[in-house]
N, C-alpha and C positions, 0 to 999 in steps of 0.2 A: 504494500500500500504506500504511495505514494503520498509527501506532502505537499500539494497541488493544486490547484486550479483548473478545473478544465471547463472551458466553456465551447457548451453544445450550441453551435447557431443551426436553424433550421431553415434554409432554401428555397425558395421557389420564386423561380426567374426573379433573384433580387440579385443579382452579381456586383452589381452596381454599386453597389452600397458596401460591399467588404471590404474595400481600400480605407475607406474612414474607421471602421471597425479596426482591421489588423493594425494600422498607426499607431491607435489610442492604447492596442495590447502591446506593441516594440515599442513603445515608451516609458513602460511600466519600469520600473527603477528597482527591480526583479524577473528573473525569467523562470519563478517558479507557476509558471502556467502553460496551458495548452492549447490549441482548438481544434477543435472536428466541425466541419460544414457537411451535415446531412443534405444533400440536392435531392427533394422532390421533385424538381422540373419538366423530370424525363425528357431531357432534350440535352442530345449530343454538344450542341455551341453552346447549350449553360454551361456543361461540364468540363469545355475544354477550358471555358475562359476563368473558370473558379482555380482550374488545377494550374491555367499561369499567373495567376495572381500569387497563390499560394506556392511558388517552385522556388521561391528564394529563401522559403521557412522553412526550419525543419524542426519547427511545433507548428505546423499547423497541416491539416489533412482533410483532404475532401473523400467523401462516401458518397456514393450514389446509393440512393434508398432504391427497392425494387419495386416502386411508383408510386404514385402521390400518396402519402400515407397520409398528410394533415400536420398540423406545430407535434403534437403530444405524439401524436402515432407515429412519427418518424423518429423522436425522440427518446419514446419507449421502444422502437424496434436495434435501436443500435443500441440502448442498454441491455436490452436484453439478449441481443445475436453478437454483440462484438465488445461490450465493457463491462469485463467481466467482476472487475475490484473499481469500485469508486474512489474516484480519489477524495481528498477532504471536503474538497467542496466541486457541487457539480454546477454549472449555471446555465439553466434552458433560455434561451434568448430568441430572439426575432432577431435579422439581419441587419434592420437598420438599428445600429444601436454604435454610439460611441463613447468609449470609458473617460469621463469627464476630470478623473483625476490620475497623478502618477505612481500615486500610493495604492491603490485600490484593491491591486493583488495584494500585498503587503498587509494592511488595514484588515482585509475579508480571513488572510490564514492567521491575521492577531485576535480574531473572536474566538470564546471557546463555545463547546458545544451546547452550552443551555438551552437556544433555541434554534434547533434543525432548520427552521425555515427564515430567512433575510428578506427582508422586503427595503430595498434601498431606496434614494433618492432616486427617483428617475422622471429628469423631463421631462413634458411634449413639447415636440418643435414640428415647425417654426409657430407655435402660438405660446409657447411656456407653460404650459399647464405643468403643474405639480400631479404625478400618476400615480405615485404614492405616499399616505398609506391610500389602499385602492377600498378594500371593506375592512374596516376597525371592528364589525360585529357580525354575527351569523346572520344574512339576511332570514328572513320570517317567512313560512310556507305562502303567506299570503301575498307578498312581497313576489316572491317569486312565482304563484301564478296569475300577480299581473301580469308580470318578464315573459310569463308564456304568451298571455291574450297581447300582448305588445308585436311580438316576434310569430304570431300561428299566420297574420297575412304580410305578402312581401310589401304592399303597400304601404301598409303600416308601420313595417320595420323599416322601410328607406327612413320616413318622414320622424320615426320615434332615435334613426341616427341622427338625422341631420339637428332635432330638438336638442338631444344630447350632445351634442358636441359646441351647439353654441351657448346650451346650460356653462358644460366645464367652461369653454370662454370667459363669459361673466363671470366666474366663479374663479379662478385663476388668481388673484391678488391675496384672498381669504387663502391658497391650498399653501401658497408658497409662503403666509404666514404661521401655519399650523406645523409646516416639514421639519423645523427644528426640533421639535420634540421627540425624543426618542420613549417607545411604546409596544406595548403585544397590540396585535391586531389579530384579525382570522384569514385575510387570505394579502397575499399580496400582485402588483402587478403581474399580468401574464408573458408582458414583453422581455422581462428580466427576472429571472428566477432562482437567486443563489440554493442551494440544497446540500446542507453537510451531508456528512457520513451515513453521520446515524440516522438520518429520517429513511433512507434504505432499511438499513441494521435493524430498525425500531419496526419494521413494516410499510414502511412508505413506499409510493413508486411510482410511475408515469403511465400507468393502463388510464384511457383516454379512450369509451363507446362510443365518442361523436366525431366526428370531421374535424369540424374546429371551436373554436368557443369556446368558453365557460371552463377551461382549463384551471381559472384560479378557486372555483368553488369546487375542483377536483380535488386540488392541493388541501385549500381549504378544510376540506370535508376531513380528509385522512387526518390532520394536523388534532381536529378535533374528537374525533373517533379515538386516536392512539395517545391522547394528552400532549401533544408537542406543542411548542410556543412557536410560533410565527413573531419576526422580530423586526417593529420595524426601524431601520438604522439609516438616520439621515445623513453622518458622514461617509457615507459608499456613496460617492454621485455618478450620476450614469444620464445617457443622451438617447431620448429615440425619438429617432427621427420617421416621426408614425405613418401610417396606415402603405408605406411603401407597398405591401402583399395584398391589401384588403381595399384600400380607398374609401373614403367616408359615401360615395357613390356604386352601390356596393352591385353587383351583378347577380342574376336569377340566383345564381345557383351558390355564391355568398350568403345571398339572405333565406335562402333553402337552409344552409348549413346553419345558420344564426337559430332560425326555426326548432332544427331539429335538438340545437344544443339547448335552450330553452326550456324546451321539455327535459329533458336531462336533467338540468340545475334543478327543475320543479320537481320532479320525482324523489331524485336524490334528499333534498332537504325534506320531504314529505316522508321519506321512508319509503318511497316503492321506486328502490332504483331498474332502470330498464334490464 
């Protein structure tokens, strides 16, 4: 077992966006870290251009998944076919993301393990939104089968995003006054997801029944279930530069996936998981 870092980004046609990512990691003022890029893209030119990006590193390594598995399903498919020992910390990530500080590795292997799960500072850009902390509390069955009647028509769910995004907007000045406080919370953002040791060791793990979505009331949930702290740590700062894979203009079959994950969250917190 390694003492380490490794951060899992997960793929799809985002190539683009790794050059700011690998920077903010060969800056680090440690090179006790990793990366693997799971490419769900299935597409031959993603994967050549990810593997010349990545040809001058030798921490960092591209996988081709064996096809669109989704964030979590690609994620849990290379823990479980190809990493086999966790290292200390594991970090599920989205592609656009860039490490905001130089200490960061450093800072993440100086926590100990009290609580498995890290929810750090992490930005929206280009609007600033503070993303975390993302839920401080268990959302409430009822809460969550609004979430469903919100997300059952795609109609509904373009226009219940667009709402929500120009909520956080307005809300933006209040998140990035609250970030200084360090706190438990229940889940944290899905863009960035530090994961010690032990939340594997303890039972933890990355099985993910939906496409995409609602990853953080996956986490969430386990965190809850097995007594783990979810922790949320404002000096880890972190950059994402959002919706690169998803777009706030979301397509059929995005808000098909939004739909189905929905349901999911609602079951789940209800007790009748699918």
């Amino acid at each position: 077992m390694s003492d380490e870092v490794h951060f899992v980004a997960v793929n799809y046609r985002g190539s683009s966006a790794l050059p700011t990512y690998l920077r903010s990691l060969h800056a680090q003022d440690t090179t006790s870290w990793r990366m693997t890029v799971v490419d769900n893209s299935e597409d031959g030119r993603e994967a050549e251009t990810l593997a010349a990006m990545a040809r001058d590193s030798d921490r960092v390594e591209i996988v081709r998944a064996p096809g669109n598995l989704g964030y979590f399903g690609a994620a849990h498919w290379l823990a479980t076919n190809l990493e086999k020992v966790p290292t200390t910390w594991t970090v599920i990530s989205n592609m656009d993301i860039e490490i905001a500080t130089r200490t960061f590795v450093h800072d993440l292997l100086s926590l100990d393990a009290s609580a498995p799960v890290v929810a750090p500072s992490v930005v929206g850009m280009p609007g600033g939104r503070a993303q975390n902390p993302y839920l401080l509390s268990r959302p409430s069955e009822q809460a969550m089968r609004r979430r469903r009647y919100m997300f059952s028509n795609p109609i509904i769910g373009q226009a219940s995003c667009l709402a929500g995004a120009a909520k956080s907007h307005l809300r933006k000045h209040h998140a990035a006054r609250f970030e200084a406080h360090r706190r438990a919370i229940y889940a944290p953002h899905g863009s960035f997801m530090p994961l010690h040791r032990s939340f594997f060791e303890k039972g933890g793990g990355l099985a993910h029944p939906v496409f995409l979505f609602n990853e953080e009331i996956t986490i969430g949930e386990q965190c809850h279930r097995l007594g783990l702290t979810v922790m949320f740590e404002p000096s880890l700062k972190v950059i994402h530069w959002e919706h690169q894979s998803t777009r706030l203009l979301r397509s059929w079959r995005i808000l098909g996936a939004q739909s189905e994950a929905a349901e999911y969250g609602y079951r789940l917190i209800a007790g009748k998981p699918l």
